[in-house]
C-alpha positions as CSV (number, residue, x, y, z in Angstrom):
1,X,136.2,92.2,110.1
2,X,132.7,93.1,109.5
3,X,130.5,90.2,110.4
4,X,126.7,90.8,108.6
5,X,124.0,87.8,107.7
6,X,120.7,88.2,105.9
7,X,119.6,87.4,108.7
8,X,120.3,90.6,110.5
9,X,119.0,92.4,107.5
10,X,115.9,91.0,108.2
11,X,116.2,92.0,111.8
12,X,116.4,95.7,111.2
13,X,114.2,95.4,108.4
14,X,111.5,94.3,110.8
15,X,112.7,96.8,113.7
16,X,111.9,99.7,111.5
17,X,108.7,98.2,110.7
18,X,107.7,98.2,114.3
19,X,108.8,102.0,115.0
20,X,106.6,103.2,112.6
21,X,103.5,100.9,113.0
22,X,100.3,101.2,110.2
23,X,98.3,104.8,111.2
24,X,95.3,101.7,111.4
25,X,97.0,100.4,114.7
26,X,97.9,104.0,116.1
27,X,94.6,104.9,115.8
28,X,93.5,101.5,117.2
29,X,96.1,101.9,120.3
30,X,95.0,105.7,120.9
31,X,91.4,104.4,121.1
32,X,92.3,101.3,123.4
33,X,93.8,103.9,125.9
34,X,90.9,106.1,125.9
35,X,88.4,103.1,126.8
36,X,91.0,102.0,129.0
37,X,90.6,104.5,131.6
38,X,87.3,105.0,130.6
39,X,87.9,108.6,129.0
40,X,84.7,110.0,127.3
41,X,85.3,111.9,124.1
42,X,85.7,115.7,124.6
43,X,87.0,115.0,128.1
44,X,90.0,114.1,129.3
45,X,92.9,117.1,128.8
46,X,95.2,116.8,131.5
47,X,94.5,113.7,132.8
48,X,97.2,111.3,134.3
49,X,97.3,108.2,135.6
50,X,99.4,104.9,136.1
51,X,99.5,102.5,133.6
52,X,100.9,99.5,133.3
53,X,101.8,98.7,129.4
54,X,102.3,95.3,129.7
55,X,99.1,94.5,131.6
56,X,97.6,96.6,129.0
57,X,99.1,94.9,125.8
58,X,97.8,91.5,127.5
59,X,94.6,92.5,127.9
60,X,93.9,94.6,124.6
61,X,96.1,91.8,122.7
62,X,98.8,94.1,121.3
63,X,102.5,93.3,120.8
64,X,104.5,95.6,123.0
65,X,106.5,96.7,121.0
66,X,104.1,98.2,119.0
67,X,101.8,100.2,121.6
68,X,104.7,101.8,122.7
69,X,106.1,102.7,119.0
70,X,102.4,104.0,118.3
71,X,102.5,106.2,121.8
72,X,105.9,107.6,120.6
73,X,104.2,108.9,117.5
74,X,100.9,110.0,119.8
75,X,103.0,112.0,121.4
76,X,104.9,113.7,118.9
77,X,101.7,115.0,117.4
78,X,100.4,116.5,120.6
79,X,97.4,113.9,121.8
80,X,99.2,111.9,125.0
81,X,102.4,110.8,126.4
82,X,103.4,108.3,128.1
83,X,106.6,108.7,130.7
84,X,109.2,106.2,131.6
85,X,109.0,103.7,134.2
86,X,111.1,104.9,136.9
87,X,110.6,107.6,140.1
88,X,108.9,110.3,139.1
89,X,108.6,113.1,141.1
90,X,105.1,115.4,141.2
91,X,105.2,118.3,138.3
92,X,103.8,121.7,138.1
93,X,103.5,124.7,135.8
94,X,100.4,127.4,136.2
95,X,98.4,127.7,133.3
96,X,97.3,131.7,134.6
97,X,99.1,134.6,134.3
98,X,100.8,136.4,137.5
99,X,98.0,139.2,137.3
100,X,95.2,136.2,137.7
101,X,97.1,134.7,140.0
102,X,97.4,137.8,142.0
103,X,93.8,138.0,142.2
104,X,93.3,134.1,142.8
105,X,95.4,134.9,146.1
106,X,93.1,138.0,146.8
107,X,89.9,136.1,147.1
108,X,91.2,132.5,148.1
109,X,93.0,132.9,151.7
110,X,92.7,129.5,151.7
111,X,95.0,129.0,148.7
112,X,97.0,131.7,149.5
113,X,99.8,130.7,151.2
114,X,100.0,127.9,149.6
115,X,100.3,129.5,146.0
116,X,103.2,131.8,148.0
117,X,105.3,128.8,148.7
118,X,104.7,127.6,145.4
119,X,106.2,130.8,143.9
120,X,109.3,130.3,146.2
121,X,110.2,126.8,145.8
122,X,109.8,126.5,142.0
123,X,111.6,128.5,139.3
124,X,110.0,128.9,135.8
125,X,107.0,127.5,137.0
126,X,104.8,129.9,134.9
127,X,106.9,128.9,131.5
128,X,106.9,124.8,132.1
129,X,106.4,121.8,134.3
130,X,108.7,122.2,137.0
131,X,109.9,119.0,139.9
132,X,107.8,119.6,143.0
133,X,109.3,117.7,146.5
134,X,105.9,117.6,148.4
135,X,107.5,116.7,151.1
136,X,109.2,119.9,151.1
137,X,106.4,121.9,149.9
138,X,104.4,120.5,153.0
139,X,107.4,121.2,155.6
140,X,107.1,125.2,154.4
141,X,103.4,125.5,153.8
142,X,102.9,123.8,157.0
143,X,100.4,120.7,155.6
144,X,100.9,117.2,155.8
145,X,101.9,115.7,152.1
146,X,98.4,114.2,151.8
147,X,97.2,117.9,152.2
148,X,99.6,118.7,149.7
149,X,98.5,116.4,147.1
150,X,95.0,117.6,147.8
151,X,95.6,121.4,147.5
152,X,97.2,120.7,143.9
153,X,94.1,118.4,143.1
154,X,92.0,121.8,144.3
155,X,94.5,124.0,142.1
156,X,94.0,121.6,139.2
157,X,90.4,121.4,139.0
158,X,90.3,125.3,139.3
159,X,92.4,125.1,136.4
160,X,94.9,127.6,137.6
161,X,97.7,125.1,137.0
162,X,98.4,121.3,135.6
163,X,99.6,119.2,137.7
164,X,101.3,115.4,137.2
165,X,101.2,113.3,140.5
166,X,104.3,111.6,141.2
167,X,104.5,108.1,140.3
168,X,107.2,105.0,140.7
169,X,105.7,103.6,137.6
170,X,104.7,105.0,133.9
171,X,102.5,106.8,133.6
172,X,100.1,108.5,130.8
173,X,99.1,111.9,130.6
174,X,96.5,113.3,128.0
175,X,98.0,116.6,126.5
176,X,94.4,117.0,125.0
177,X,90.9,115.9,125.3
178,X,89.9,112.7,124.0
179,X,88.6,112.7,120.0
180,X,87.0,110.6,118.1
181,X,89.0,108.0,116.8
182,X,88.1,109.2,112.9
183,X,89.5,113.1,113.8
184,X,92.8,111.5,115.1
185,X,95.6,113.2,112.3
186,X,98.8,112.1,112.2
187,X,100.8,114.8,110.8
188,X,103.7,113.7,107.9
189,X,106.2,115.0,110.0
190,X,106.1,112.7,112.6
191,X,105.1,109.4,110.9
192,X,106.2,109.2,106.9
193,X,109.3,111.6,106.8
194,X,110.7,110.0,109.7
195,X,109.7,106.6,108.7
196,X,111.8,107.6,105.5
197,X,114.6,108.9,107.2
198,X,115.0,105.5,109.0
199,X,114.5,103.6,106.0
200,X,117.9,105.9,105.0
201,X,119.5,105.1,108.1
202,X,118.8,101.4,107.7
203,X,119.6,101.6,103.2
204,X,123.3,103.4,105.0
205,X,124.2,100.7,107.0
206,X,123.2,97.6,105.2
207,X,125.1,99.3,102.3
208,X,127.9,99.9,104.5
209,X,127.4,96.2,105.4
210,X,127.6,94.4,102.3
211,X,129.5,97.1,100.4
212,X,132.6,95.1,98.8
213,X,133.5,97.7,96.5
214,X,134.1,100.7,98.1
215,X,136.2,102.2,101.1
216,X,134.5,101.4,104.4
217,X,136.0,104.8,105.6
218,X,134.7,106.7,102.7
219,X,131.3,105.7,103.3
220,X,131.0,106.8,106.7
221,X,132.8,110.6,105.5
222,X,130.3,110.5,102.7
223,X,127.4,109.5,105.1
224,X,128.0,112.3,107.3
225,X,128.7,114.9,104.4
226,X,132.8,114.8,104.5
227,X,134.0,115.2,100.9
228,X,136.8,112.9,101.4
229,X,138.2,110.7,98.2
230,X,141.4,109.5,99.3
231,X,140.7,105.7,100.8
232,X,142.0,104.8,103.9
233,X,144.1,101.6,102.7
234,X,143.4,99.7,106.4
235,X,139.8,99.0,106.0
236,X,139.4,95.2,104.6
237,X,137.8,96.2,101.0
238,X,140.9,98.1,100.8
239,X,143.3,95.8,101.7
240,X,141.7,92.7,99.2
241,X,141.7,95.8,97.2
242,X,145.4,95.6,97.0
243,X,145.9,92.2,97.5
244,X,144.1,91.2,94.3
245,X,145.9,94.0,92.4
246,X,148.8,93.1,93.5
247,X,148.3,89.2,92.9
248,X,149.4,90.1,88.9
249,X,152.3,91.6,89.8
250,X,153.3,89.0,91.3
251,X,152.8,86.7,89.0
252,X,154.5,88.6,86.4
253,X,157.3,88.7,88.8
254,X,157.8,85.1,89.6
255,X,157.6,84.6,85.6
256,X,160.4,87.2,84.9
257,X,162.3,85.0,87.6
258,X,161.6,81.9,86.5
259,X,162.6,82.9,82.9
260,X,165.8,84.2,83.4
261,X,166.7,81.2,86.1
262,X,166.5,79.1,83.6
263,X,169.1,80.3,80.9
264,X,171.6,80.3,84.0
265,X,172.3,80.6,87.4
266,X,171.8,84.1,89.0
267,X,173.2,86.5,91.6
268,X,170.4,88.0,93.6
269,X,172.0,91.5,92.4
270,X,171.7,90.0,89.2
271,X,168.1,89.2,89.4
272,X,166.9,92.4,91.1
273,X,168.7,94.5,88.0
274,X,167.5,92.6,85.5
275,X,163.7,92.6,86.6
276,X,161.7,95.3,86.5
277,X,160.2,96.6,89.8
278,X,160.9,97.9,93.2
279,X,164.3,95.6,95.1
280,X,161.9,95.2,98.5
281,X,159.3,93.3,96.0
282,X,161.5,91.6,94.0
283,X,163.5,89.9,96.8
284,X,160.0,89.2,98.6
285,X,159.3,87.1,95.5
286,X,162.4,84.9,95.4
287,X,161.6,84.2,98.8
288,X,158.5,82.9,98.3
289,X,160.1,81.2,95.2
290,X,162.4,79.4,97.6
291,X,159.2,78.6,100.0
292,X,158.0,76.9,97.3
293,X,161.0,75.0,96.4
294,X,161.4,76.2,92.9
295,X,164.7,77.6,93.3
296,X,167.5,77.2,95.4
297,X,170.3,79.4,97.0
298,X,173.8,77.1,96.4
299,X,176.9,78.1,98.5
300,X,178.5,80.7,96.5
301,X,175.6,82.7,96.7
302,X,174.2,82.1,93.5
303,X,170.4,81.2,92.8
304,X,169.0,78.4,89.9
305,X,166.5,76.4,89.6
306,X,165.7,73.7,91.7
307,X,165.1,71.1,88.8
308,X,169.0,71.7,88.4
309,X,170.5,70.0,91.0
């Protein structure tokens, strides 16, 4: 049994709603982030930093739910992100190619060996952000993990790589620089057609919900592009299905019965050859004739109606 209110269609109504919030309020969030850490326009690419979302939300009087729904769609189209709060360890990639790197070594002893261990430790660090263990990277480079964190600082600011500090809480990193609020696009891609494929999601299900008409099995096989047509026959709109078609039959049947129990008494062999319809039916409607204590069964076998005793 399906168990579905209106007021559960509201719910989900109102979920989608916040998921995709007005491009108003995404650009108001984006610009509430910037002044947060005190960003200026045109600055700002690659910076990251802590952030706490619900001391932010309290302060800049947004609903939670909907900052984070708006940094979602930031962050599909390329401006920020904003990571989940849990351990996260330091990450890497290097924004040079090997031949400038090369000569980055060459006239920076001082970086040197520390780029070397780099290029040991960490695989595919020159095609994405890679997990760094400091700790490590201090054990082989011979620093101490605060002169770890300082040499990627260094390595940052000389832009030969990006670097994201480790962090026990979420954080937000800036993908970009800052822009003014009016130059913010949202591209259709990430807000209206997949606002519009939730709303389908949602249409589906409530459908599937409320639907009274159709096999619940079907739905799903036509949902998810199966081609099906033959019903399943356990789902409930298949089985009132065949309980209400099967409620004139029975009728039928119990008149038939009725009719010929009254011009005489009858053997149930009698009965089931003289009514139409499959034996298994027939003699599951005398009993419930007999439940009902319009017939009876006498002795010898033989079945009449009750008003003849």
């Amino acid at each position: 049994m399906l168990l579905f209110s209106e007021q559960d269609k509201a719910s989900a109504e109102k979920r989608v709603g916040l998921e995709f919030p007005p491009v108003a309020t995404i650009r108001q969030v984006y610009e509430a982030v910037g002044n947060w850490f005190q960003i200026p326009v045109g600055s700002g690419a690659e910076f990251a930093a802590d952030f706490n979302i619900y001391d932010f939300c309290r302060k800049q009087k947004l609903f939670i739910p909907t900052a984070i729904n708006a940094l979602k769609i930031l962050q599909l189209n390329g401006y920020l992100m904003l990571t989940e709060a849990s351990d996260h360890p330091s990450r890497v990639v290097f924004t040079v190619s090997r031949d400038d790197l090369y000569r980055v070594q060459v006239e920076r002893e001082d970086l040197d060996r520390f780029i070397k261990v780099l290029l040991r430790t960490c695989t595919g660090i020159f095609s994405d952000f890679v997990a760094v263990n400091e700790h490590e990277i201090a054990h082989l480079s011979g620093c101490t993990p605060e002169q770890v964190h300082e040499l990627f600082k260094r390595l940052w600011q000389l832009r030969i790589i990006k670097y994201i500090p480790g962090s026990r809480s979420s954080m937000i990193v800036y993908l970009d620089e800052r822009l003014p609020q009016e130059n913010l696009r949202i591209s259709p891609e990430s807000y209206r057609i997949r606002k519009e494929v939730a709303q389908g999601r949602l249409t589906a299900m409530i459908d599937y919900a409320t639907n009274t008409r159709e096999c619940r099995s079907l739905l799903l096989q036509h949902y998810f592009g199966d081609g099906s047509t033959e019903p399943c026959g356990k789902c409930d709109v298949c089985r009132e299905r065949r309980r209400n078609s099967a409620e004139p039959l029975s009728e039928s049947l119990r008149k038939q019965l009725l009719g010929l129990l009254s011009e005489r008494e009858q053997t149930i062999h009698e009965l089931v050859s003289a009514v139409q319809g499959e034996a298994p039916v027939i003699l599951k409607e005398i009993r419930a004739l007999t439940a009902d204590r319009l017939i009876v069964q006498k002795p010898d076998g033989r079945i009449m109606l009750k008003t003849d005793l």
